[in-house]
C-alpha positions in Angstrom: 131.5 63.6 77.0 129.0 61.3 78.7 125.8 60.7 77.6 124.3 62.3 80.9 126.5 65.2 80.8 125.4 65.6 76.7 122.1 65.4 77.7 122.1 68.0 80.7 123.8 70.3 78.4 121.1 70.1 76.0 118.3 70.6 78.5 119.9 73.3 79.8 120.5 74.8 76.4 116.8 74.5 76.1 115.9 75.7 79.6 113.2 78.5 79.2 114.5 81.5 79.8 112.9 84.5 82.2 109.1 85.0 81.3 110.2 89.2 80.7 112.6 88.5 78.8 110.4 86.8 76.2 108.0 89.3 76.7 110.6 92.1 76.0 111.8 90.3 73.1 108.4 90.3 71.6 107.7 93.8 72.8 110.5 95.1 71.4 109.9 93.2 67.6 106.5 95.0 67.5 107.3 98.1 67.9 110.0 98.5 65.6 108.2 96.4 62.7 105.4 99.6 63.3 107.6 102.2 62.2 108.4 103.2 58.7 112.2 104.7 57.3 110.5 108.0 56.7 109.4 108.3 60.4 112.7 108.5 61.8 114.3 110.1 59.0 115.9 107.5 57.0 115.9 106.6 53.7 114.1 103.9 51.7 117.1 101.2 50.6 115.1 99.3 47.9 112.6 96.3 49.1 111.9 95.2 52.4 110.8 91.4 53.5 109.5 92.6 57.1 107.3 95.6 57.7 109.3 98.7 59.8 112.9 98.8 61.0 115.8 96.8 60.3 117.6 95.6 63.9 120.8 97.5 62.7 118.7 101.0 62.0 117.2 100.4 65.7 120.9 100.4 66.7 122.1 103.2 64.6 119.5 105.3 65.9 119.9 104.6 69.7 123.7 104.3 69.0 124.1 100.7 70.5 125.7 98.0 68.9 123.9 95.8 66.2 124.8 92.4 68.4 123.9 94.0 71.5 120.5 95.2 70.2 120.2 92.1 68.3 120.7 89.9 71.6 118.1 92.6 73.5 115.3 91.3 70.6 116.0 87.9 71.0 115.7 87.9 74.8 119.0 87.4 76.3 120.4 87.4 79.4 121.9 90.4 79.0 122.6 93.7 81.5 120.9 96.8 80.6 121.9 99.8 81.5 118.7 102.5 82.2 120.9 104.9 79.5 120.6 102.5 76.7 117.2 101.6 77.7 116.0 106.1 77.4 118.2 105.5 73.7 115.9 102.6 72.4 112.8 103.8 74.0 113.1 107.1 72.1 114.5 105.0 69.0 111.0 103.1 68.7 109.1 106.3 69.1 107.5 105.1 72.4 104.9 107.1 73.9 104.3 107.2 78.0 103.0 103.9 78.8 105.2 101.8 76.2 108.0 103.5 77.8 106.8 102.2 81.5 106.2 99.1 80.1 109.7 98.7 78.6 111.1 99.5 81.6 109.2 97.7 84.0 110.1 94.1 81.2 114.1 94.9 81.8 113.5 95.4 85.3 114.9 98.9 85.8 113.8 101.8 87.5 113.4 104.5 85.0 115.5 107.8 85.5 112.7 110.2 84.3 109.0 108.7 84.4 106.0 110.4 83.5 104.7 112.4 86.6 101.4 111.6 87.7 99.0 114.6 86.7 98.0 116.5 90.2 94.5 117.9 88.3 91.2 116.5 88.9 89.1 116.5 86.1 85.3 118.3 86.7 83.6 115.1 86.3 85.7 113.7 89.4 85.1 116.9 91.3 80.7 116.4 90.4 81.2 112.5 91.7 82.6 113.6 95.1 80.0 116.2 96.1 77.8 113.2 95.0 79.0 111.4 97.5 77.6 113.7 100.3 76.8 113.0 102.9 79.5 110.8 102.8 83.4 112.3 103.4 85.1 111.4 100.2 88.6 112.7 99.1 91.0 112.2 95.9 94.2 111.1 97.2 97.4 110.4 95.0 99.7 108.0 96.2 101.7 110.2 97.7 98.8 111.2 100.0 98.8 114.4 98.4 94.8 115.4 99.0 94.0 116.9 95.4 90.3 117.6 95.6 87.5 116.3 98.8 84.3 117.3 99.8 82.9 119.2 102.5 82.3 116.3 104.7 85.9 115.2 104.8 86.5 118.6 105.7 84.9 118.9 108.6 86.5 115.9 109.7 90.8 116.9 108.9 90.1 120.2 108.6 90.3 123.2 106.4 92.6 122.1 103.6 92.6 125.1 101.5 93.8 127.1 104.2 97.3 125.2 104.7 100.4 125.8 101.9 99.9 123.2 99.0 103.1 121.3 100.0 101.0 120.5 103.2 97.9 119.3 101.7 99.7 115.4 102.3 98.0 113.2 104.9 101.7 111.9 105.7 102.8 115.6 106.6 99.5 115.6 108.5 99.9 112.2 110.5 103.1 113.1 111.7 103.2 117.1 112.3 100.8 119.0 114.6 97.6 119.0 112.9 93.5 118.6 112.8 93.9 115.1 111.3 96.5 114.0 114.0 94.1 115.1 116.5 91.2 113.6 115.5 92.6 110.0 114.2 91.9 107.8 116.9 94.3 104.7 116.6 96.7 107.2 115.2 99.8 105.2 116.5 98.6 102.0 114.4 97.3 104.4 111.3 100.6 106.1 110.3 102.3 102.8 111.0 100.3 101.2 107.9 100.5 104.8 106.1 104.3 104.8 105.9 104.4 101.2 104.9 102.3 102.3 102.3 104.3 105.2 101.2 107.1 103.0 101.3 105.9 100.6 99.2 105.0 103.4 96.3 108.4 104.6 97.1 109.9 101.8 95.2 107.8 102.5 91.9 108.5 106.6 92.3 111.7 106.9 94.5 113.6 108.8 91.4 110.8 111.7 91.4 112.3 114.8 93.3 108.5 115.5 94.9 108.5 112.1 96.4 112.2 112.8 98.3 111.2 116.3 98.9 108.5 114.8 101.2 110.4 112.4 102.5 113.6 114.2 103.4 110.8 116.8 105.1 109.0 113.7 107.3 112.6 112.6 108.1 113.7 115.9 109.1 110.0 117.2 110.8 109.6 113.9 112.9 111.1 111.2 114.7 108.1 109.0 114.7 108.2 109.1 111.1 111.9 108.4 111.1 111.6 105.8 113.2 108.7 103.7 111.3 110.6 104.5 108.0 113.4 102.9 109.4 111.4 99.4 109.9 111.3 98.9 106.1 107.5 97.7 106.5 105.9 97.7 102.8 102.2 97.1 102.3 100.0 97.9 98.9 97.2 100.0 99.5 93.7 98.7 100.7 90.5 99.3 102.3 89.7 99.4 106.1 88.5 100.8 109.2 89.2 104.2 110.4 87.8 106.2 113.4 87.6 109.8 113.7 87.0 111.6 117.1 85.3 114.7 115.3 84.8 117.7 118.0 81.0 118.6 118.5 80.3 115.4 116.4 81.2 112.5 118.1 83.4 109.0 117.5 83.0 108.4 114.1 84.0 104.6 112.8 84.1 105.1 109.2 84.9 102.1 106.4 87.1 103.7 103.7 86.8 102.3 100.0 89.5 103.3 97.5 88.2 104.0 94.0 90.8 103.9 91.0 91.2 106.8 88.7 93.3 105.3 86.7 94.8 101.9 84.7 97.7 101.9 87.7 97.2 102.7 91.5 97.9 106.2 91.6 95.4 108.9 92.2 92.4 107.0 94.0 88.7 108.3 95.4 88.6 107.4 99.0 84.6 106.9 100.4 84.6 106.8 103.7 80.8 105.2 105.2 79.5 104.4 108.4 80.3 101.2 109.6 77.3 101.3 111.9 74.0 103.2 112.7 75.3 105.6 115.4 77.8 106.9 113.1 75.3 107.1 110.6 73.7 109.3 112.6 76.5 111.5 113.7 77.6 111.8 109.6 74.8 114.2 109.4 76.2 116.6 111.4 79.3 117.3 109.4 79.3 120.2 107.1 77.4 120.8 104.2 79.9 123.3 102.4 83.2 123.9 102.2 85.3 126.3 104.7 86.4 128.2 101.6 82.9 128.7 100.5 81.8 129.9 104.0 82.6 133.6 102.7 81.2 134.1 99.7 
């Protein structure tokens, strides 16, 4: 062997491996050195040099192969199937977000992730009538509407009065509805909207609600087809929207997304005037709820 050959060898021998793979190497050391024998059910066998698990009690437990676990903790370039990955995740005790981030290190989509929680808790509800006389709204990435107050109302409409499953701005957007009617640049909206769904799509495709609601847009529209069909993605943002309100006027509204969260799911959407006429015309949206009207 030449000396240049010996010495590309070497280098790429050396060659860092993928950043996640590290990452899941180390991930994956610390939380089996946490756990104790009595934890998972097994029994003391005399001394241990290292706190926790051994690597062959990881693999008895998630029935995998010593190597093969031993070649996962040492970061190898090695294919993972989503199966083994549910067996080790429960092996190591992992709770919600370990889990996520064990999956999201290997790179896999994970066959049954935690489902974003539709409640809103009181204090979220308080902020949002706060907020008058401002429209405001809690929106899941899925464009669910969980909770808004009366001023969004009286802009899209009496929400409480439609089934829950159509409660979803999406649904809205693209079926006959008081939001359709009053979006202005509707056309260019649910364009951006369905790139949007798209793109949290590819972090919750394997949850049955989000394909319920999109085998019911594919089926209910051919706009929405159609725009699904361009594969646009785009992460959500802030913006411009206007709002032709009837017996208020032309509302052009600047929508600010508040997290709820460590990840961008559920979200507080603020809409405010983006100028003083509008200002103005806010004022004459409602001051309660539809729902409340009765009582």
């Amino acid at each position: 062997m030449s000396l240049t050959t010996a010495t590309s060898t070497v280098a790429a021998a050396k060659a860092p491996a993928d950043p996640r793979r590290n990452e899941l190497a180390a991930f994956l050391r610390s939380r089996r050195e946490r756990i104790t024998p009595e934890q998972v059910g097994l029994p003391m066998t005399g001394r241990r040099r290292t706190p926790g698990l051994r690597r062959e009690e990881v693999a008895q437990l998630a029935a995998v192969g010593v190597t093969w676990y031993t070649w996962l903790e040492q970061g190898r370039e090695i294919q993972v199937s989503v199966q083994v990955l549910d067996a080790v995740a429960r092996a190591l005790l992992l709770d919600a977000s370990e889990r996520a981030h064990l999956f999201a290190l290997a790179g896999a989509e994970d066959p049954t992730p935690v489902v974003e929680c539709p409640t809103v808790s009181p204090g979220v509800r308080m902020t949002l009538e706060q907020m008058a006389p401002y429209p405001a709204a809690v929106i899941n990435s899925r464009y669910d509407v969980l909770a808004h107050n009366a001023q969004y109302a009286g802009i899209v409409g009496d929400l409480e009065a439609l089934p829950p499953e159509d409660r979803n701005l999406m649904w809205l957007a693209f079926t006959p509805s008081r939001f359709h009617e009053v979006l202005v640049d509707h056309e260019e909206e649910r364009h951006v909207m369905v790139a949007r769904f798209r793109s949290g799509m590819g972090e919750h495709g394997a949850e049955p609600a989000w394909r319920t609601l999109l085998c019911r847009l594919r089926k209910a529209s051919p706009a929405f087809d159609a725009a699904w069909q361009r594969h646009d993605v785009l992460r959500p943002g802030n913006g411009l929207k206007r709002f032709l309100v009837p017996e208020v006027g032309l509302l052009r509204l600047d929508y600010t997304s508040f997290w709820l969260g460590p990840t961008q799911g559920s979200r507080m959407i603020v809409y405010t005037p983006r100028d003083e006429e509008t200002r103005a015309l806010v004022a004459r949206l409602p001051t309660r709820l539809p729902s409340a009207e009765g009582r």
